[in-house]
N, C-alpha and C positions, 0 to 999 in steps of 0.2 A: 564401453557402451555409451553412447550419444544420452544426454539429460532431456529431458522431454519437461516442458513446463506448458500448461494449462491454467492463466490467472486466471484467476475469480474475482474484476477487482471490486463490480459493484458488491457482492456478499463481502468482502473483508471488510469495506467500509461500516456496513452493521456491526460483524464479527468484533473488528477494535472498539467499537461505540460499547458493545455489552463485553466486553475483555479484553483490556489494553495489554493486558499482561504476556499474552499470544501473540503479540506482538514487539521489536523491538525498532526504538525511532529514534532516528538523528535531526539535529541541529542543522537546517539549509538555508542557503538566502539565496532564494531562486524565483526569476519571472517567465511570465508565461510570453512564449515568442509570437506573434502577432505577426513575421515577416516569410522570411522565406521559408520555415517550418513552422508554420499557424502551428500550438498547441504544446510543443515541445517544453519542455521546462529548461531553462536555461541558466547556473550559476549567476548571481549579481548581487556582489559585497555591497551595495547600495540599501539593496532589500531590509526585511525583518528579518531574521529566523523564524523559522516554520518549523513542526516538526513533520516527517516523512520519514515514514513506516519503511523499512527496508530488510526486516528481516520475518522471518515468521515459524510459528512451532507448525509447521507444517497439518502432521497427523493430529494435533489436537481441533487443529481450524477446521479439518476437514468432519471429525467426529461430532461437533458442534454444529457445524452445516447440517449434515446429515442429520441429528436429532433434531433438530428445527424441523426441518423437511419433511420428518417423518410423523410428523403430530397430526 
C-alpha cells in the first residue's frame, strides 16, 4: 500500500517548542539555496550545525494537536 504523508509543518514547529521529546533531531550543516532552487536547504560543511527534526512520534503529535484544538 502506497504511504500517504500529510505534514503539519507549521503545528510541529509549536509541537517541538512545547515537547522536544516527540521529536528526534540530527546534526546538519545546511544553507538555504538562493539560486536555482530558492528555498531548498542544501548540505554545506562550511556551515554551523543546526539541529533538524527528522523524525517524529507520529500518533503522539497528532494526539497533542488535536487536544490543543479541541480546547
Amino acid at each position: 500500500s502506497a504511504r500517504e504523508s500529510r505534514p503539519l509543518h507549521d503545528p510541529c514547529v509549536m509541537l517541538l517548542a512545547l515537547d522536544p521529546t516527540l521529536f528526534g533531531c540530527d546534526a546538519m550543516r545546511l544553507r538555504v539555496d538562493t539560486g536555482e532552487h530558492p528555498g531548498r536547504l542544501i548540505p554545506d560543511a562550511a556551515r554551523p550545525p543546526i539541529q533538524v527534526a527528522m523524525r517524529i512520534e507520529a500518533e503522539a503529535v497528532k494526539a497533542m494537536l488535536w487536544a490543543g484544538l479541541s480546547r
